[in-house]
Kinemage of the C-alpha trace (Angstrom):
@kinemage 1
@onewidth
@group {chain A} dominant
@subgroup {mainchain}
@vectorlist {calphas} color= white
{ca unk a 1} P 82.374 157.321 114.983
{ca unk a 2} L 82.446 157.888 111.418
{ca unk a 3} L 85.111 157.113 108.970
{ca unk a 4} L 84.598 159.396 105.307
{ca unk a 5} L 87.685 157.754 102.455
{ca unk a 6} L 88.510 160.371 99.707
{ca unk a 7} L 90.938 160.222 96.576
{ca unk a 8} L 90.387 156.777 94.951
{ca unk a 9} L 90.233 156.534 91.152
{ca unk a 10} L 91.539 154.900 88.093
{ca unk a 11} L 95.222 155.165 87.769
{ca unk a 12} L 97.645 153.529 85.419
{ca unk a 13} L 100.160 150.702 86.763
{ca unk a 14} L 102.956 152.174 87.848
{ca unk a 15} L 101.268 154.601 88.946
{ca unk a 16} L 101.184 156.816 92.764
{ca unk a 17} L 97.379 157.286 94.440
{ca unk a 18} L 96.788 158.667 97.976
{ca unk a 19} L 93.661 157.934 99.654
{ca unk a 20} L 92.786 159.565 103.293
{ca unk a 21} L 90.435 158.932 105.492
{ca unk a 22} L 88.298 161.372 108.069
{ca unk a 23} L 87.331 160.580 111.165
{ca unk a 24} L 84.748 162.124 113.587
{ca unk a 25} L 82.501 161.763 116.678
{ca unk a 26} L 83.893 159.907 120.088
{ca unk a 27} L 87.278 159.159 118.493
{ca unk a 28} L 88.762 159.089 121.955
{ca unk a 29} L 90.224 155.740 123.068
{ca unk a 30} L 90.712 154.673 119.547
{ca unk a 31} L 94.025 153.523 119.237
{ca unk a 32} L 94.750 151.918 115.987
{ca unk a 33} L 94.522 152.791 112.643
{ca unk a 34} L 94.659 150.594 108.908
{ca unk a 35} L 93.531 150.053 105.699
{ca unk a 36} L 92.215 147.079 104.709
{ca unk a 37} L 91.168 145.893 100.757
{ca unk a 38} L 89.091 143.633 99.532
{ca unk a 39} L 88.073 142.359 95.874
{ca unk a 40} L 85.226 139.941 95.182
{ca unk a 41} L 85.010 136.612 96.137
{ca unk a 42} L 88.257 137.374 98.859
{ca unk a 43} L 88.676 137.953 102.453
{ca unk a 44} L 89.181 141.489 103.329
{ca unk a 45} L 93.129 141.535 103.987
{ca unk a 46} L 95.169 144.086 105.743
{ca unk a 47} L 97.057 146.514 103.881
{ca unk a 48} L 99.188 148.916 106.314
{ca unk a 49} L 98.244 150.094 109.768
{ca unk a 50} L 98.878 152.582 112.284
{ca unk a 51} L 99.022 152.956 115.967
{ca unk a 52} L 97.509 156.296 117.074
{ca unk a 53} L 99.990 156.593 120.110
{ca unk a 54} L 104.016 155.941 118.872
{ca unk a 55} L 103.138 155.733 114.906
{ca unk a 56} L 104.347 152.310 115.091
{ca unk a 57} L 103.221 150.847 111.558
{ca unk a 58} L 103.144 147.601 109.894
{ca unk a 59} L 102.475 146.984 106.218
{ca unk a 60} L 101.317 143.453 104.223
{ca unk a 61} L 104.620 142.050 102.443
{ca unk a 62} L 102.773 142.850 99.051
{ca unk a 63} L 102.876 146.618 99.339
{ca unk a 64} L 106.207 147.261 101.615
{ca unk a 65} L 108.125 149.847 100.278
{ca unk a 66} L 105.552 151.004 97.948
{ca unk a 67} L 102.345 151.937 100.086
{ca unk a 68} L 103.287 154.261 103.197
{ca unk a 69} L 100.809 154.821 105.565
{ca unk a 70} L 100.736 157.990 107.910
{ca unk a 71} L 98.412 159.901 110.636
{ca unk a 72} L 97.634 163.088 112.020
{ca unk a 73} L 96.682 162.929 115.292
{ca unk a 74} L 95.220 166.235 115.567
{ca unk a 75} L 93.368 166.248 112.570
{ca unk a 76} L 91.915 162.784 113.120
{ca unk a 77} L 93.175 161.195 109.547
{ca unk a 78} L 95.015 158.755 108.537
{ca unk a 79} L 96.545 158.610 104.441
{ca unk a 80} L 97.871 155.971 102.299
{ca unk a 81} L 100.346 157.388 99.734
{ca unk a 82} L 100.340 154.247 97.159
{ca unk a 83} L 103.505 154.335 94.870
{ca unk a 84} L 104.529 151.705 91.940
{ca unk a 85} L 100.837 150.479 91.911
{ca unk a 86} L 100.327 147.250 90.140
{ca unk a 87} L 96.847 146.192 88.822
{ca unk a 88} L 96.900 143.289 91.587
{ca unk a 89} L 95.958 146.541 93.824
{ca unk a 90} L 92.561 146.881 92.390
{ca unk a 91} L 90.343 146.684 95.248
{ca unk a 92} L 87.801 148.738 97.423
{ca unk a 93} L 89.881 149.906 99.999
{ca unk a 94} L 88.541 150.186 103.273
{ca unk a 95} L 89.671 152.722 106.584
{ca unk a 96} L 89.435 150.798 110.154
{ca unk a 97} L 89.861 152.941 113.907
{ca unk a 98} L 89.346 150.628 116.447
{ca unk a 99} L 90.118 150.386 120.184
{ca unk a 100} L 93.123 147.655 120.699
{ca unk a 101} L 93.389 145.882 123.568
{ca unk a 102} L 96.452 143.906 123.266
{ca unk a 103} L 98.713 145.655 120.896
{ca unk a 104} L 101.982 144.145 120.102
{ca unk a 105} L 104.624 146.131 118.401
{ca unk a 106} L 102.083 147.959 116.441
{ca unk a 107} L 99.663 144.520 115.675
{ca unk a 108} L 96.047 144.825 116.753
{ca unk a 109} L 96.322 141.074 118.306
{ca unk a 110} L 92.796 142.016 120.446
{ca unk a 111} L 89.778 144.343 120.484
{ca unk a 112} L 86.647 145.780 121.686
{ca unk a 113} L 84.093 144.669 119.517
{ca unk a 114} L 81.955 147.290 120.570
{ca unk a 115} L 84.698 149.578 119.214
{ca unk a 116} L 85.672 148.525 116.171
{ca unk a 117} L 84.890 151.149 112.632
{ca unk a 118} L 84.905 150.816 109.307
{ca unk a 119} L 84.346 153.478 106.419
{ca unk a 120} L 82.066 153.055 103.641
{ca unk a 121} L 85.246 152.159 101.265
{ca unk a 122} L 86.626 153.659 97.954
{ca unk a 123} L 87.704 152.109 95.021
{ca unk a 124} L 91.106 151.865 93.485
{ca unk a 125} L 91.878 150.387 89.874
{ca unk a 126} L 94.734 150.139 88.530
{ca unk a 127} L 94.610 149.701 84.892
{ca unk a 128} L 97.765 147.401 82.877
């Protein structure tokens, strides 16, 4: 499986930014979507994610009802339309398909290992 993110770049705070990601190969089975961020020196944290089956989503508390995250099933890709973006969003964002095996109301609680993707990331900067 391989995950390609497009549409990063420098935009000012306050600012909207939509990032996508593409994926291809054995996508089957793959049943959860998200983005993820990370800046130096932090953990990589969870920004929004989708379920590939219902659309349930779930979003961090930082970026609810500014970030919206969406899929298209038949295309394989997921987006991130980022609105109201602070610089505190600065961060390589990352695109993650993995297979869940316990998923509760859209939360990836377990998963195959052995089925678990990431893409190579893009970077997003918001200047203040």
């Amino acid at each position: 499986v391989q995950l390609v993110e497009s549409g990063g770049g420098l935009v000012q705070a306050g600012g909207s930014l939509r990032i996508s990601c593409a994926a291809s190969g054995s996508t089957f089975g793959l049943n959860y979507m998200g983005w993820y961020r990370q800046v130096p020196g932090k953990q990589r944290e969870l920004v929004a994610s989708v379920t590939t089956e219902g659309g349930v989503t779930n979003a961090a508390d930082s970026v609810k009802g500014r970030f919206t995250i969406s899929r298209d099933n038949a295309k394989n890709t997921m987006s991130l339309q980022m609105k109201s973006l602070k610089p505190e969003d600065t961060a390589v964002y990352y695109c993650n398909a993995r297979q869940c095996v316990s998923l509760i109301r859209g939360i990836c609680v377990s998963y195959s290992g052995s089925r678990n993707y990431w893409g190579q990331g893009i970077q997003v900067t918001v200047s203040s």
